[in-house]
C-alpha positions, 0 to 999 in steps of 0.5 A: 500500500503506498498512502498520498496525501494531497500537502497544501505546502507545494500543492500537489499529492505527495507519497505519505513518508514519515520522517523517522521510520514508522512513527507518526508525530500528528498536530491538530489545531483544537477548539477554542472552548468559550462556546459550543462547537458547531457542526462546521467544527465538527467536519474538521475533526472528523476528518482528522480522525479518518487521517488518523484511522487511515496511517493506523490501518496503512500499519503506522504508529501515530503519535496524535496532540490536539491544543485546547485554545482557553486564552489568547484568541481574540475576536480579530485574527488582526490582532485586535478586539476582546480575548473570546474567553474573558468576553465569554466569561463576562458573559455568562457570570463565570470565570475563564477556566470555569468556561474552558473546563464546561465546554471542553466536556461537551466538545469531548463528549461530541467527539465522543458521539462520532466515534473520534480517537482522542489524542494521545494528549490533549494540551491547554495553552494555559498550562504551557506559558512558560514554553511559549514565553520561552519561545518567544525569548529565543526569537527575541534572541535571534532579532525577529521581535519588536516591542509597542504599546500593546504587545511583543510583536513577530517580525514578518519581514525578517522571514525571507519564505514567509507566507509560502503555505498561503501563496501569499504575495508578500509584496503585494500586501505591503503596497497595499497596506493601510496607511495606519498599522499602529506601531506594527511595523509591517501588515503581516507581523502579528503578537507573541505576547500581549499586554494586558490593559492598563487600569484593569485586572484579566481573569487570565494575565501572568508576569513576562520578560516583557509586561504582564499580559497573555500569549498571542493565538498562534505561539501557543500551538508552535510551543505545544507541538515542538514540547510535544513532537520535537523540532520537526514532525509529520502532520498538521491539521487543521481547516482551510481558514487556517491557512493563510494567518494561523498556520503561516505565522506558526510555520515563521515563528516555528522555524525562526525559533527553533532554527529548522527548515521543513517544520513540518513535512505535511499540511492537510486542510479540510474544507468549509461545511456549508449552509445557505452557500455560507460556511458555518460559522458562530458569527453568522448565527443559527448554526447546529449543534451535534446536540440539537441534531440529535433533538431532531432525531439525527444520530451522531453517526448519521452525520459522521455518515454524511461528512464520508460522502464528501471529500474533504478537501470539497466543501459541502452544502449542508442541509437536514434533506441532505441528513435524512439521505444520509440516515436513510443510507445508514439504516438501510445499509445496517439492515442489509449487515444484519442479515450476513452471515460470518463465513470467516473468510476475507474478500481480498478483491473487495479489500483491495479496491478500498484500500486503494480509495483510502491510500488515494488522499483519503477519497471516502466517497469511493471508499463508501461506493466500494463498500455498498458494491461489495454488501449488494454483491450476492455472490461476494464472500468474506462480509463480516470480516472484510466490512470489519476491517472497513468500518476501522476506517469509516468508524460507523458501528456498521455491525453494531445492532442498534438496540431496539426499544419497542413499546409494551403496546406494540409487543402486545400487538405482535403477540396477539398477531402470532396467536392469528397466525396461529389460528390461521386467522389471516383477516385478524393476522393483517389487521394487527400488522396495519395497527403495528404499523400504525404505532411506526413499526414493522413486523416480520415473519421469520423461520425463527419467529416475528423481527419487530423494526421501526419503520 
């Protein structure tokens, strides 16, 4: 098998080659945790677990760290506006750990509900000042930090490659900068450190070199990965939006601190999850929770099932009519699974063909086409064990039987039906079948006795 991956650094698909044998050092940019994670979030993160599931099954070990944002993000990636965590505090009565502690629990259990492999560790930006004013010390040693007014800034015109992930045209920007930065000496510098309001007191500020303030949003994933992975590692994640500012700062502080080219080899980008032909997003409002899917009736698996029908790289257009083709897919896709038998055979044909959708730069829409190919192939050997080698990647319960609740009422009917049956009472056997269904059930007879499943 030879895995590729499509890297945003240079492009193109790229033959997937760790840089120390078979171990895999992987990053992935987490949430900030002062509100709830919307589905749009949620794509994110299951994409990350497919790439995950994928370098396992390929026979790699992986090493995951996800950051959990609890400081330092602020309303404006320019720098600017309220910490997201103090202006959420404020907001709801509470302190800023208080909020970060509450969220992250939903955001866990969310992942939890999509079947997401948790990281090996997950790392708080507040529990790592002291590696990112450390970091930041080394750039201040090395001559690529300026002091203003409100902060330690990064400067971007000491960085000869900086904005190569983003294909940004570096001078382009500069002609075209507003008359009024601030004290910031070029468009594109941005803050290490912060500092913190004069004449008030931030539920989250700690003592610098330089004032006491609070870390800058991308230093805190450059100090946190390179503890947790070393000065060079394989993979980083994260979505499109990050591209441009998030990840192009981290590569410049990165590099420039730790003295490394190539810091990381990888970058995989997943795409906007969609809604009304805007991405989904917590400004524009009205965006769906996990939670309020599931409210609706929506399995957490169904839509883990409908991100699969999309690449990731492609954005979707999310809609609940799109949602209920996804739950009918599933339910009818279980259905079909229940019913298979294990022969305790491996269909290698079958294998081969998915194994070669998911090494081509995860392609899970052919995957999924390989899989239905496969359960509607009456003459095809091997089910059991080869949608169990499957479903490692896909992560969808697919021979898991969903526990049925079925009402006493219902149970009744089904019993009274039996007895028609029989009687030979066919009349009164039809008619107990129409008022089970009626009740949103279906009954079937088998050699074994009356199946009960829901309509």
């Amino acid at each position: 098998m030879v895995l590729k991956l499509y890297n945003t650094l240079g492009r193109k698909k790229q033959v997937f080659k760790p840089i120390k044998g078979n171990s895999v050092g992987m990053y992935s940019c987490g949430p900030t945790v002062y509100w709830y994670q919307h589905i749009g979030n949620i794509r994110s993160y299951v994409f990350a677990d497919v790439l995950k599931r994928v370098l396992i099954y390929d026979g790699f070990k992986v090493k995951e760290v996800i950051n959990i944002t609890d400081v330092g993000h602020l309303t404006s990636d320019g720098d600017e506006g309220e910490d997201k965590m103090e202006k959420a505090a404020k907001k709801e009565g509470r302190s800023a750990r208080e909020i970060a502690d509450y969220y992250f629990k939903i955001f866990e259990k969310d992942l939890d509900s999509v079947n997401f492999i948790m990281p090996d560790k997950w790392v708080k930006a507040s529990g790592h000042i002291k590696e990112q004013i450390d970091m930041i010390k080394k750039l201040e040693d090395k001559g690529f930090v300026y002091k203003t007014d409100d902060g330690v800034y990064f400067d971007t015109s000491k960085v000869k490659n900086y904005g190569e992930l983003g294909l940004l045209d570096k001078e382009g920007l500069e002609a075209g900068k507003r008359v009024d930065l601030g004290d910031k000496k070029n468009k594109t510098d941005f803050a290490l450190w912060k500092f913190s309001e004069k004449g008030s007191k931030r539920q989250q500020e700690w003592k610098s070199p330089w004032g006491v303030g609070f870390p800058g949003w991308h230093i805190e994933c450059s100090a946190m990965s390179s503890k947790y992975l070393g000065k060079r590692f394989d993979i980083h994640t994260g979505g499109m939006d990050h591209i441009t500012v998030h990840h192009t700062n981290e590569i410049a502080q990165s590099e420039s601190a730790l003295g490394v080219k190539g810091w990381v080899k990888y970058w995989l980008h997943g795409a906007f999850l969609n809604f009304g032909g805007e991405k989904i997003s917590k400004s524009k409002g009205g965006f769906y929770t996990l939670t309020e899917l599931s409210e609706k009736g929506y399995d957490p698996l169904v839509f883990r099932y409908y991100l699969l029908t999309g690449h990731y790289r492609t954005q979707m257009n999310f809609t609940l009519e799109n949602l209920d083709s996804a739950k009918t897919s599933l339910k009818r896709l279980k259905n079909i699974l229940s019913e298979v038998k294990d022969d305790g055979k491996i269909n290698e044909m079958y294998l081969k063909k998915f194994e070669k959708a998911i090494d081509d730069d995860l392609d899970m829409p052919r995957a999924l086409a390989v899989l239905w190919s496969f359960v509607r192939d009456a003459k095809a050997v091997g089910k059991i064990k080869t949608i169990k080698k499957m479903d490692s990647v896909f992560g969808l319960d697919l021979l898991v039987s969903e526990k049925l609740e079925v009402p006493v009422g219902v149970l009744k009917l089904v019993k009274d039906r039996e007895k028609a049956r029989a009687e030979k009472d066919w009349a009164k056997a039809d008619e107990l079948r129409d008022e089970i269904a009626r009740k949103g059930f279906k009954v079937d007879d088998t050699g074994s006795g009356s199946k009960v499943q829901k309509i």
